[in-house]
MIRONU-98773 format. One record per residue (C-alpha): x negated, y, z; chain; residue number from 1. Coordinates in steps of 0.5 Angstrom, whole numbers. Example, Ala and Ser with C-alpha at 12.3 -4.5 7.8 and 13.67 -1.06 7.14 Angstrom:
# residues 2
pt X -25 | Y -9 | Z 16 | mol A | seq 1
pt X -27 | Y -2 | Z 14 | mol A | seq 2
This chain:
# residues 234
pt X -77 | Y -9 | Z 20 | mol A | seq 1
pt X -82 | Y -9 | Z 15 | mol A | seq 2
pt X -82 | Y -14 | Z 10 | mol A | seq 3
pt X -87 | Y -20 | Z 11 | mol A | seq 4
pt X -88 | Y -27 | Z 11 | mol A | seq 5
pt X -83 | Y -28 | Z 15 | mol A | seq 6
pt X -77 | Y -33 | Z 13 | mol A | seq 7
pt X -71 | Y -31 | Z 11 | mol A | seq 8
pt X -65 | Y -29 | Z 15 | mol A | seq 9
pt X -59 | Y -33 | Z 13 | mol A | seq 10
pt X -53 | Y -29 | Z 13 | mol A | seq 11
pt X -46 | Y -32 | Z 12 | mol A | seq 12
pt X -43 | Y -33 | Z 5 | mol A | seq 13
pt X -35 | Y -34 | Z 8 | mol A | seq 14
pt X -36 | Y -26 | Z 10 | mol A | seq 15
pt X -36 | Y -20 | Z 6 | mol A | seq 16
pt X -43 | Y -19 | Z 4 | mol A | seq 17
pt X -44 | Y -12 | Z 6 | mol A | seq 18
pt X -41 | Y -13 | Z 13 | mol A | seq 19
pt X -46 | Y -18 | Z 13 | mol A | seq 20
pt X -51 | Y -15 | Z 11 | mol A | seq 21
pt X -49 | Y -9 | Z 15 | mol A | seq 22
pt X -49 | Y -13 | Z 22 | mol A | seq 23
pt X -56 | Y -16 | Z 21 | mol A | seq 24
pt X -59 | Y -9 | Z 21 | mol A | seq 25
pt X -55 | Y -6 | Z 27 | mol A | seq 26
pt X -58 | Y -12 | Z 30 | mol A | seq 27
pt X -65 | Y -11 | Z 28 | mol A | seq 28
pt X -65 | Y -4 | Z 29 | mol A | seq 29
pt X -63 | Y -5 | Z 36 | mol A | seq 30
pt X -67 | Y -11 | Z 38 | mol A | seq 31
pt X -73 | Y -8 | Z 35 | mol A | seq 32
pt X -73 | Y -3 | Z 39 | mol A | seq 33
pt X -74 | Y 3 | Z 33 | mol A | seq 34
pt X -73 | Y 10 | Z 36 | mol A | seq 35
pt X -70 | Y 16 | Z 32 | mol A | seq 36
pt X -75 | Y 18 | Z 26 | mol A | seq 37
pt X -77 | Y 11 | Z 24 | mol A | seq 38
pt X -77 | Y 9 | Z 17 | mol A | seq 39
pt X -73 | Y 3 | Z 15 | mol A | seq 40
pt X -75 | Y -1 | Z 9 | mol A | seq 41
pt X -73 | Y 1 | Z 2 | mol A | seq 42
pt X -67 | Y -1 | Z -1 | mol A | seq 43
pt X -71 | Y -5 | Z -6 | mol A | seq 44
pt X -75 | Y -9 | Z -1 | mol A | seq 45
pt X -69 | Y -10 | Z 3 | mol A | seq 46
pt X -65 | Y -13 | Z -3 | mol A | seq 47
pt X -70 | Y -18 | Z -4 | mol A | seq 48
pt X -72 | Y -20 | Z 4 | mol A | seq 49
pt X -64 | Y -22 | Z 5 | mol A | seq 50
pt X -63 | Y -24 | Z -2 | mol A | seq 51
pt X -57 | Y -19 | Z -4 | mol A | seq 52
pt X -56 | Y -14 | Z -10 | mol A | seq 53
pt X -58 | Y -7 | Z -8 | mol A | seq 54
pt X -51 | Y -4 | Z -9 | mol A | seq 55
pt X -49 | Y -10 | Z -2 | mol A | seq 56
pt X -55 | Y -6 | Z 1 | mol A | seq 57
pt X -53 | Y 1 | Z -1 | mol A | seq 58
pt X -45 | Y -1 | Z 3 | mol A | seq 59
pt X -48 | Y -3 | Z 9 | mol A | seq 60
pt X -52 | Y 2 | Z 9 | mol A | seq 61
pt X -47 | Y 7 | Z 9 | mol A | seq 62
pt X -44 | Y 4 | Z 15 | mol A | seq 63
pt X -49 | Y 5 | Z 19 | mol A | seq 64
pt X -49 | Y 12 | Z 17 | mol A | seq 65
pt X -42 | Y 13 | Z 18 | mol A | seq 66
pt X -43 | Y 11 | Z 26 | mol A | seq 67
pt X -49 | Y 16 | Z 26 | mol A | seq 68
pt X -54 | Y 11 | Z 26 | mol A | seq 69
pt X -59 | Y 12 | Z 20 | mol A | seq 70
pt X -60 | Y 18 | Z 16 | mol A | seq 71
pt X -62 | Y 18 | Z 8 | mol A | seq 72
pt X -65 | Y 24 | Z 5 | mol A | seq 73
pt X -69 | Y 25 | Z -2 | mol A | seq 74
pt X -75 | Y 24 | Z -1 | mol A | seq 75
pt X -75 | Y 21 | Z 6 | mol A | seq 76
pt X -72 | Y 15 | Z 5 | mol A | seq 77
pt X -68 | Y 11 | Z 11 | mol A | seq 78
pt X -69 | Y 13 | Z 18 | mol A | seq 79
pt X -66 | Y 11 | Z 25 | mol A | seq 80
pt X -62 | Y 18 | Z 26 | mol A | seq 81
pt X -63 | Y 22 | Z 33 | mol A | seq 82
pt X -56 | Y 23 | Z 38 | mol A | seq 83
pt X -54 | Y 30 | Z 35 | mol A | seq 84
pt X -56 | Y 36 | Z 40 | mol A | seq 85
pt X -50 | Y 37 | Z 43 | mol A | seq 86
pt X -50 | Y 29 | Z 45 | mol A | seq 87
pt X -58 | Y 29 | Z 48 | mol A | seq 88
pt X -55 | Y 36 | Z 51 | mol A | seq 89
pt X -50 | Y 33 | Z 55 | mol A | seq 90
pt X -54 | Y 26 | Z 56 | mol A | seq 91
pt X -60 | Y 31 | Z 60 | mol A | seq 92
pt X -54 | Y 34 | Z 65 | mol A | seq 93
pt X -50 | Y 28 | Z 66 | mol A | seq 94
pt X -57 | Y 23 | Z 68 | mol A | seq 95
pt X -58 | Y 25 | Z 75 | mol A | seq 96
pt X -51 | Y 27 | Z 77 | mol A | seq 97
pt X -49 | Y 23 | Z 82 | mol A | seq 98
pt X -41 | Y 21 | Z 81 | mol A | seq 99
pt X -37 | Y 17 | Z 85 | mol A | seq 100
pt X -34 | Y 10 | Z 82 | mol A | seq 101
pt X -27 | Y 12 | Z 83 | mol A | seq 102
pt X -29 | Y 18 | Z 78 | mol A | seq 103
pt X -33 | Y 14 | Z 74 | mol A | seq 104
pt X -27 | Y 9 | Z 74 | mol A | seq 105
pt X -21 | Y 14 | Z 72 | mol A | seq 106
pt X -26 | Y 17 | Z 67 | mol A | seq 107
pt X -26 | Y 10 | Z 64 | mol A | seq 108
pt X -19 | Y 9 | Z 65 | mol A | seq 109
pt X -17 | Y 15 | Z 61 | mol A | seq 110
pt X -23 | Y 14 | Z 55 | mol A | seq 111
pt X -23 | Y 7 | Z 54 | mol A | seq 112
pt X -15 | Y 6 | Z 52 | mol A | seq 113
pt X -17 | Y 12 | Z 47 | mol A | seq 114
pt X -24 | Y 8 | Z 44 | mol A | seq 115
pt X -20 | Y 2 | Z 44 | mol A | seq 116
pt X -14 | Y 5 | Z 39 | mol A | seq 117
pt X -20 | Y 8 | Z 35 | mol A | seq 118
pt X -23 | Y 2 | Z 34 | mol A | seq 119
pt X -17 | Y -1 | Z 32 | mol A | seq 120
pt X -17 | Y 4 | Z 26 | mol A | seq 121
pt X -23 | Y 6 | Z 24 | mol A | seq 122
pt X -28 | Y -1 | Z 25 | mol A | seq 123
pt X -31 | Y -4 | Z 19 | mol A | seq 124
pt X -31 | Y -12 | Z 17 | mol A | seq 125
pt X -38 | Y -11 | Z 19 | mol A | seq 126
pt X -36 | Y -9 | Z 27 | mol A | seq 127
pt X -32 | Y -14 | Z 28 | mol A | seq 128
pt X -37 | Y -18 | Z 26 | mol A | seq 129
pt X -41 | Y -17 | Z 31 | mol A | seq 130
pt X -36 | Y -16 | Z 37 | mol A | seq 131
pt X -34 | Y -23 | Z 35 | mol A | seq 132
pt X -41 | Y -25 | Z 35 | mol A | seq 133
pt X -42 | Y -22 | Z 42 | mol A | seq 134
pt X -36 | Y -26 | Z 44 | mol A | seq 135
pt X -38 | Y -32 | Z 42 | mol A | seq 136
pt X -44 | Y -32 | Z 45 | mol A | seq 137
pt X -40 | Y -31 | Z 53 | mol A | seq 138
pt X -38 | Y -36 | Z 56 | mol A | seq 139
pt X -36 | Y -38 | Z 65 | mol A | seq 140
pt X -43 | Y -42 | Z 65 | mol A | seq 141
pt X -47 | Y -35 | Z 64 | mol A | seq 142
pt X -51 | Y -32 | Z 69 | mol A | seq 143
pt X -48 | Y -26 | Z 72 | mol A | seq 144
pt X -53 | Y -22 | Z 70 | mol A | seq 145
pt X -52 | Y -25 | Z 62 | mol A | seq 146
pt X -45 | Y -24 | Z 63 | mol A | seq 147
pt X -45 | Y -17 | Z 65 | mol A | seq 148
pt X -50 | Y -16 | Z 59 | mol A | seq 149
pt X -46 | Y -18 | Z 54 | mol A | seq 150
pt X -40 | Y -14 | Z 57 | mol A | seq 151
pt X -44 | Y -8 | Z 56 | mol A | seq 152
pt X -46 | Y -10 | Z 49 | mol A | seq 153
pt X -38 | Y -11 | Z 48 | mol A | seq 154
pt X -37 | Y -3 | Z 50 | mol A | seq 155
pt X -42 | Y -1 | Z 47 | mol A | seq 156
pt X -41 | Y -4 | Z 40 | mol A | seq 157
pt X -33 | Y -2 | Z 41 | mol A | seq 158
pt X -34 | Y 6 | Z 42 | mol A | seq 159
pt X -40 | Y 5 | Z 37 | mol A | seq 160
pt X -35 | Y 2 | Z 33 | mol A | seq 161
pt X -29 | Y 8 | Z 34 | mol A | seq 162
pt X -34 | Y 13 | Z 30 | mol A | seq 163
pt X -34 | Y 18 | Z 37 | mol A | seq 164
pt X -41 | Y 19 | Z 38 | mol A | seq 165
pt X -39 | Y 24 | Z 44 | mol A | seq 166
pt X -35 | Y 18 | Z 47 | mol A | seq 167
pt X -41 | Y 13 | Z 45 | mol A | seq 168
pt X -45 | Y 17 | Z 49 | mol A | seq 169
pt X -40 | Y 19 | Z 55 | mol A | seq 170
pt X -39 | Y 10 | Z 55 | mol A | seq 171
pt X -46 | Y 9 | Z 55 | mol A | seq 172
pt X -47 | Y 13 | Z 61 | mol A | seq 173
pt X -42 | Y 10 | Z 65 | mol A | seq 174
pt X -44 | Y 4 | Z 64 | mol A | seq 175
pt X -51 | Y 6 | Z 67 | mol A | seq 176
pt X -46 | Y 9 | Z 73 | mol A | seq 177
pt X -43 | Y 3 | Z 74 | mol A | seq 178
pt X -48 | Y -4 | Z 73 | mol A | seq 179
pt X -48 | Y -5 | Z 81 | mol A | seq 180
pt X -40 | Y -5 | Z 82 | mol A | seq 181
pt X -39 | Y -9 | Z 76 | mol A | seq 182
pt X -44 | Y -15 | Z 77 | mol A | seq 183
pt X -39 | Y -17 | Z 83 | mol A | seq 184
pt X -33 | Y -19 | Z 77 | mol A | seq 185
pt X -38 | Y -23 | Z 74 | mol A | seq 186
pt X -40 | Y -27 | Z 80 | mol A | seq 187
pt X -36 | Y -32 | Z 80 | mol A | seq 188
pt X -33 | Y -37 | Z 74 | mol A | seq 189
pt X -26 | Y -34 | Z 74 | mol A | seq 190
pt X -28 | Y -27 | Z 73 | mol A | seq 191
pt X -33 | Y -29 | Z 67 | mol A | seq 192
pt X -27 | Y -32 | Z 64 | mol A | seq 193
pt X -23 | Y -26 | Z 65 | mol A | seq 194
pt X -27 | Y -22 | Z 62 | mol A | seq 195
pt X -28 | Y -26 | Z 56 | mol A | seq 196
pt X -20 | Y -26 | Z 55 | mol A | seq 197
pt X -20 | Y -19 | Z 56 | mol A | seq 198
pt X -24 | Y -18 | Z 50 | mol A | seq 199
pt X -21 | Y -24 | Z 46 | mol A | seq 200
pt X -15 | Y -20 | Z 46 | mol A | seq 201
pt X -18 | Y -14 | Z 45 | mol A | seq 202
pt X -22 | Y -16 | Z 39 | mol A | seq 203
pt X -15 | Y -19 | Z 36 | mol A | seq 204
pt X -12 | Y -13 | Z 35 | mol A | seq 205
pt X -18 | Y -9 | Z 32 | mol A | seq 206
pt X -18 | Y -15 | Z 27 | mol A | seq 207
pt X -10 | Y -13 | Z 26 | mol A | seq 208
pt X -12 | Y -6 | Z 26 | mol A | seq 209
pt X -7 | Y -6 | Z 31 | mol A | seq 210
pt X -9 | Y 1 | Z 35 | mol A | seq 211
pt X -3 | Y 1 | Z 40 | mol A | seq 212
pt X -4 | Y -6 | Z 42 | mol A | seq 213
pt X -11 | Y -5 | Z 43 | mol A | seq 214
pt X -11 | Y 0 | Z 47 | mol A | seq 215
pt X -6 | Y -5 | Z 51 | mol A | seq 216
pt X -11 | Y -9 | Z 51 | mol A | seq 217
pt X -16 | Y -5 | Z 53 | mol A | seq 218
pt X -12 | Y -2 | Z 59 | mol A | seq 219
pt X -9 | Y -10 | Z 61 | mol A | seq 220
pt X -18 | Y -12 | Z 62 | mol A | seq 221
pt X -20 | Y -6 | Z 66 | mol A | seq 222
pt X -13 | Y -7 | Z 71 | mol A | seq 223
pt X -16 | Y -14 | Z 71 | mol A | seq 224
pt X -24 | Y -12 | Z 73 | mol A | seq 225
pt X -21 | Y -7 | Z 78 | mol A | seq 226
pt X -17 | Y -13 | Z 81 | mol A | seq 227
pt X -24 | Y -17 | Z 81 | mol A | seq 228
pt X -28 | Y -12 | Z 83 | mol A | seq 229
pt X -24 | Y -9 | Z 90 | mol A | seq 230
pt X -24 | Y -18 | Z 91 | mol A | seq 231
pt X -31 | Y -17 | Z 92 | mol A | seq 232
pt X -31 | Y -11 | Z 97 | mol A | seq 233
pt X -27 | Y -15 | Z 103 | mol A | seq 234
């Protein structure tokens, strides 16, 4: 993410500046692969890079902040911030455990409804945006293994989006446990549809800041996935 030569990136005007500039760093970050510790451009520079003022940087920063993500300090600058202690403890223990799918489905299916409503109440313009991009990007003609992956990336950025970083964690772990079974509800056309139903219906409520009507949705789309995946088991 440091500055160059290279052309600048084209934000969208219609949405709020901040949000914007928010979801281009969190996209940086991520596809850029920086690990916990590494600087991040000053505010100045960034400023200059995307062609805001430094108080639209300054708001997008904070949001990133407030999901954990970076960390600013005096002297040291902007950082990408480490998963606290307790959250790297509980990664290191849960790893190498080898659970079972129906745990890890009942385990979903009590958190991700909660993640959901959460999501509903606490997500900035900016983590819609990016679930909005993530689901404009699907589609029924995807690979199955491009259609799992934006699935993921849509959980992902829906628990990160709750402000939890301890149910982030615990989602991201699941989703690791259950890539293989997963696969098999985007194997077909009908099953990469209704995922992206799901996560329109889902999405729609985070945008009203409906929490009751997201944890609905939520629980409809994965009723739906169980369905799709005992299909693929017979």
């Amino acid at each position: 993410m440091t500055p160059t030569t290279e052309p600048r990136p084209t934000l969208r005007r219609s949405a709020p500046m901040g949000a914007e500039v928010a979801a281009y760093l969190e996209r940086e970050i991520a596809s850029r692969g920086l690990l916990p510790g590494d600087k991040l451009p000053t505010e100045r520079e960034l400023a200059a890079k995307l062609s805001v003022s430094r108080g639209t940087v300054r708001s997008a920063l904070q949001d990133l902040e407030s999901k954990h993500l970076l960390e600013r300090a005096p002297g040291r600058g902007t950082r990408v911030a480490a998963p606290p202690a307790p959250v790297s403890e509980l990664y290191a223990r849960l790893a190498g455990v080898d659970q079972a799918q129906q745990d890890v489905a009942e385990l979903r299916g009590s958190m991700e409804p909660l993640v959901a409503e959460l999501a509903a109440l606490r997500s900035s313009a900016a983590d819609l945006i990016q679930l909005q991009d993530v689901l404009n990007a699907s589609n029924e003609h995807l690979s199955p293994e491009e259609a799992l992956r934006l699935d993921i990336q849509f959980h992902t950025l829906l628990a990160q989006a709750a402000r939890n970083q301890l149910m982030a964690t615990v989602l991201t772990l699941t989703a690791s446990w259950t890539t293989e079974v997963r696969l098999r509800s985007h194997s077909t056309p009908e099953g990469r549809r209704s995922s992206i139903e799901g996560h329109r219906h889902i999405l729609e409520s985070l945008q009203t800041k409906d929490a009751t009507g997201a944890g609905i949705a939520m629980r409809d789309h994965l009723a739906d996935v169980a369905i799709l995946i005992r299909g693929h088991q017979h």
